[in-house]
C-alpha positions as CSV (number, residue, x, y, z in Angstrom):
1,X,0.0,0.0,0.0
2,X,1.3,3.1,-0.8
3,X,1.7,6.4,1.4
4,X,3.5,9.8,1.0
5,X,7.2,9.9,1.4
6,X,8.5,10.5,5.0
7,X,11.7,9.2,4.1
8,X,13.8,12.5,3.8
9,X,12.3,13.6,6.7
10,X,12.8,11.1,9.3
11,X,16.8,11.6,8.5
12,X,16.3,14.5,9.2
13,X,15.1,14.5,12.4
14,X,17.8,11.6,12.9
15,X,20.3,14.1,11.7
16,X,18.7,16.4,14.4
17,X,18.9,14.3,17.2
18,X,22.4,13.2,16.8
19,X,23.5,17.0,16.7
20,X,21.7,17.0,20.6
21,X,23.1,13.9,22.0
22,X,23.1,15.8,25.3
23,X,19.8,17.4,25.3
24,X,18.5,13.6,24.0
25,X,19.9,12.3,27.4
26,X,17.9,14.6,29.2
27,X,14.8,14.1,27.8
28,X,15.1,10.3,27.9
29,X,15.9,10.7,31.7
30,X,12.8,12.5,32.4
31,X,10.5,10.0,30.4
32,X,12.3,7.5,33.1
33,X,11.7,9.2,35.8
34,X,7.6,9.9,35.0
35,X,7.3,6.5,33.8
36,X,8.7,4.1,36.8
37,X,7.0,7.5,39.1
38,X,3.7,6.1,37.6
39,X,3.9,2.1,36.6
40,X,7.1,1.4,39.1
41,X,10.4,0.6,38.8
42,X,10.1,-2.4,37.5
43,X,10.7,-2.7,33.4
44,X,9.0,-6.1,33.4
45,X,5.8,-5.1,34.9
46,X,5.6,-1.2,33.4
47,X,5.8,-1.3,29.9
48,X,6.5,2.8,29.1
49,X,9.8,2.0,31.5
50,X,10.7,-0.7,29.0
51,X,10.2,1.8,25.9
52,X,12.2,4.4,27.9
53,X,14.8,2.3,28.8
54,X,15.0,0.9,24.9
55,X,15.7,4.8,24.1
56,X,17.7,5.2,26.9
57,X,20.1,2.1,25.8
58,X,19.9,3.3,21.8
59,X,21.2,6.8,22.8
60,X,24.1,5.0,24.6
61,X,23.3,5.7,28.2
62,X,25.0,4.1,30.4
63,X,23.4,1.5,32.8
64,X,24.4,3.6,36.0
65,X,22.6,6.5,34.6
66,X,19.5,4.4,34.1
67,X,19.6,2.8,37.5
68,X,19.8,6.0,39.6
69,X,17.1,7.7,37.9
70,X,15.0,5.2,38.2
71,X,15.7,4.8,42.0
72,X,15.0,8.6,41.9
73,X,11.8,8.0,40.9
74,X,10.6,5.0,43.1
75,X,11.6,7.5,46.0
76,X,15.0,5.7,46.4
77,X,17.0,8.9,45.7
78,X,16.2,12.7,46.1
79,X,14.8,13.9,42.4
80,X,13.1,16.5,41.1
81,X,9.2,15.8,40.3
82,X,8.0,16.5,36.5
83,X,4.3,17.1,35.1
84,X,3.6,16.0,31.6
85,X,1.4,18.8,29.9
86,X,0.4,19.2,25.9
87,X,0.0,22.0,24.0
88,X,-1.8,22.1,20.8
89,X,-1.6,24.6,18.0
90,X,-1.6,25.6,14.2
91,X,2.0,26.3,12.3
92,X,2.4,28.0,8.7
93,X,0.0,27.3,6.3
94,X,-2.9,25.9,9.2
95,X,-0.2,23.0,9.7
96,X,-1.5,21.1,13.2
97,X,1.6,20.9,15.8
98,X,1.2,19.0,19.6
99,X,4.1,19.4,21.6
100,X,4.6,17.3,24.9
101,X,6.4,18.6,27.7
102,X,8.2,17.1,31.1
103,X,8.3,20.1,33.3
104,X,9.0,21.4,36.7
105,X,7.2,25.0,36.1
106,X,3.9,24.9,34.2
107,X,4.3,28.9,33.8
108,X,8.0,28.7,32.5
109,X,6.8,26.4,30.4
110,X,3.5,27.5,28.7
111,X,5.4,30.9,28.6
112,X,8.0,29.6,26.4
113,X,6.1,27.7,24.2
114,X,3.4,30.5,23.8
115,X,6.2,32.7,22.5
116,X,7.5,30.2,20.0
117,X,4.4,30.2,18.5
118,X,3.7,33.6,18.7
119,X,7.4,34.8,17.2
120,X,7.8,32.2,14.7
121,X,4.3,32.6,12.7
122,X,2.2,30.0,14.6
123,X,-0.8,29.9,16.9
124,X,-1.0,28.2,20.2
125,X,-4.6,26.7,20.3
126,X,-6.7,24.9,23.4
127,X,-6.3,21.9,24.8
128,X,-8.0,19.2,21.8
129,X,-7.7,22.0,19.2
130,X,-5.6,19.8,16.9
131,X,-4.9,16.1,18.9
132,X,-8.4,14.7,16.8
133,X,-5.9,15.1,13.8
134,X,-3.7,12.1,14.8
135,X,-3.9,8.3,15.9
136,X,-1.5,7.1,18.7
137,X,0.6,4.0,17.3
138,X,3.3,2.2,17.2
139,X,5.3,2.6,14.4
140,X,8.4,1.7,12.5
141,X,10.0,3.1,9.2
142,X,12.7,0.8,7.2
143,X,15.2,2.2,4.7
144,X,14.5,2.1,1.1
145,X,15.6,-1.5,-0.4
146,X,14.4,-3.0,2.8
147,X,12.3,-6.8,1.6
148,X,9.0,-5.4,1.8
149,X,7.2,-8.6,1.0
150,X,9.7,-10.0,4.2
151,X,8.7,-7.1,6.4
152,X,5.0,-7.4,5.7
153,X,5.1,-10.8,6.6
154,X,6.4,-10.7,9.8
155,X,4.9,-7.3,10.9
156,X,1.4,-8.5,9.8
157,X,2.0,-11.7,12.0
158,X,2.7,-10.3,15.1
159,X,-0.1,-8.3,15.0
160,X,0.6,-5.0,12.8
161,X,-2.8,-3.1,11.3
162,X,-0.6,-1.8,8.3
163,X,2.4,-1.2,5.9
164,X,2.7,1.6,3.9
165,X,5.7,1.7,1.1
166,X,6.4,5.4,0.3
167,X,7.7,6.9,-3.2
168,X,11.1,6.3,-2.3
169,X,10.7,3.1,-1.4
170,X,10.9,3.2,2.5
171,X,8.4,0.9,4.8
172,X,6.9,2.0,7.5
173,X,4.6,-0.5,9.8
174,X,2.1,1.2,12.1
175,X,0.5,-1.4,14.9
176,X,-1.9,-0.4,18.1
177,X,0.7,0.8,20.8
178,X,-0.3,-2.0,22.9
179,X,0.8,-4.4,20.5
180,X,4.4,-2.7,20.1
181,X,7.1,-4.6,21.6
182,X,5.6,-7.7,20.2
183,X,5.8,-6.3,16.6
184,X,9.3,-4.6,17.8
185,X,10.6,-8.4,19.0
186,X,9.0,-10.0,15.9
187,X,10.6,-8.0,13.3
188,X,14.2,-7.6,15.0
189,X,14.4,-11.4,15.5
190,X,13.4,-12.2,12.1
191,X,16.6,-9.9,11.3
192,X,15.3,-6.8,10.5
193,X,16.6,-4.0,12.2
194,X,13.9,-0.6,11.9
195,X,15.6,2.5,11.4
196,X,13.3,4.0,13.8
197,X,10.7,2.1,16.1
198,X,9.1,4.6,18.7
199,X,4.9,4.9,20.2
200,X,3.9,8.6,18.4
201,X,1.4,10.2,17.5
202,X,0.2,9.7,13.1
203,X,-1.4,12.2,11.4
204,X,-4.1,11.2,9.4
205,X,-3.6,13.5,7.0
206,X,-0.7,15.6,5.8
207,X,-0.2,19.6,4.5
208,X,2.2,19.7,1.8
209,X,4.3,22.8,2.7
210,X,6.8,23.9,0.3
211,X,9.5,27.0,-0.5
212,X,9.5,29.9,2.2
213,X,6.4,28.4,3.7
214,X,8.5,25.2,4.1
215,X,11.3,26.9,5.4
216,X,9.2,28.9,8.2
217,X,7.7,25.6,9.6
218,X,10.7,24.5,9.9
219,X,12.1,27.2,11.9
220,X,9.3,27.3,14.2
221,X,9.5,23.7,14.7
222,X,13.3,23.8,15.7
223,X,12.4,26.4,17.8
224,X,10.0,24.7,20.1
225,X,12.6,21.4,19.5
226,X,15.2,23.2,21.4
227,X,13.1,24.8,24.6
228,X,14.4,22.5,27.9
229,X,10.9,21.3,28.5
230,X,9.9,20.0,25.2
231,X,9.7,15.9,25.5
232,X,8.4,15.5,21.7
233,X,6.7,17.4,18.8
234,X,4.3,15.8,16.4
235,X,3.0,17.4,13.2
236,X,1.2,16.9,9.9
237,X,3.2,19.2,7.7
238,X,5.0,17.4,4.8
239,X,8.2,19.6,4.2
């Protein structure tokens, strides 16, 4: 089945994220914290710990790092305590953009991101303004010249709603977010190795943004990339 092409811009927000190794850690460390702080410390039993500790281990961090946050958390160590909050708004050209925050000041906070939108050409919306525009799934994107007829097999097997092929040839697999780490474990021990596997929110359908337009987007969506508090930003712009 066929869907738009992504591929160019998942590298680049691979290319991104390498650049911020450091600012990565960070947010993977908070997304510890809040998840054993709400299911436990124990990965076996919480399943957002596991996912968190799957990022945590694929951005290289080391065990020790892991440990003591989680420990911070369970109220084995002194930590700070973080609220998850969304924000919902429009971009250029009526593009929808959620961003997810960890914070320890819901004024800094809504502050920051308020002026983002406000400076960069945006508008911050209420709470539900934009979030109907998306699905929550599990998904995972394959380079082009992946075996499509290999990955569809297996995905499909262990329980995946979809693959989409896009025109340059990359696969992506979208499952229900329950149903993740079995499509995740099905996949990788069949021997294929995603090039990004990670619970998000879809859109269901995209704004082709092009030019200046293009260019604007993606200023205001580095913008709100870089604030401290930002945990993730979703979007239906194609760029």
């Amino acid at each position: 089945m066929a869907g738009h092409s992504k591929w160019a811009n998942i590298q680049h927000r691979k290319g991104r994220q390498d650049e911020k190794r450091g600012r990565i850690w960070t947010r993977i460390i908070r997304e510890i914290i809040v998840a054993a702080r709400a299911g436990g410390g124990d990965p076996a039993a919480n399943p957002r710990l596991r996912l968190a500790i799957d990022k945590a281990k694929a951005a290289n961090m080391p065990a020790d790092n892991i440990k003591r946050n989680i420990d911070k958390a369970t109220g084995n160590l002194e930590g700070v305590s973080y609220e998850e909050i969304r924000y919902e708004g429009y971009g250029i050209g009526g593009a929808a953009i959620i961003v997810d925050t960890m914070t320890d000041n819901r004024q800094r906070t809504v502050a920051e991101v308020r002026h983002a939108f406000n400076k960069y050409g945006g508008n911050m919306g209420t709470e539900g303004s934009v979030a109907f525009q998306f699905q929550r799934v599990g998904q995972f994107f394959f380079a082009p010249g992946t075996d499509e007829e290999k990955v569809m097999e297996v995905a499909l097997e262990a329980g995946a709603n979809d693959v989409l092929t896009d025109d340059e040839g990359a696969i992506e697999v979208l499952c229900d977010p329950n149903d993740f780490e079995a499509v995740k474990n099905a996949l990788e021990s069949a021997g294929l190795t995603p090039e990004m596997a990670e619970v998000t929110m879809r859109a269901d359908n995209t704004i082709a943004l092009e030019g200046e337009d293009a260019q604007r987007m993606q200023k205001l969506l580095d913008v709100l990339e870089d604030l401290d508090d930002v945990q993730d930003i979703f979007h239906n712009a194609a760029l």
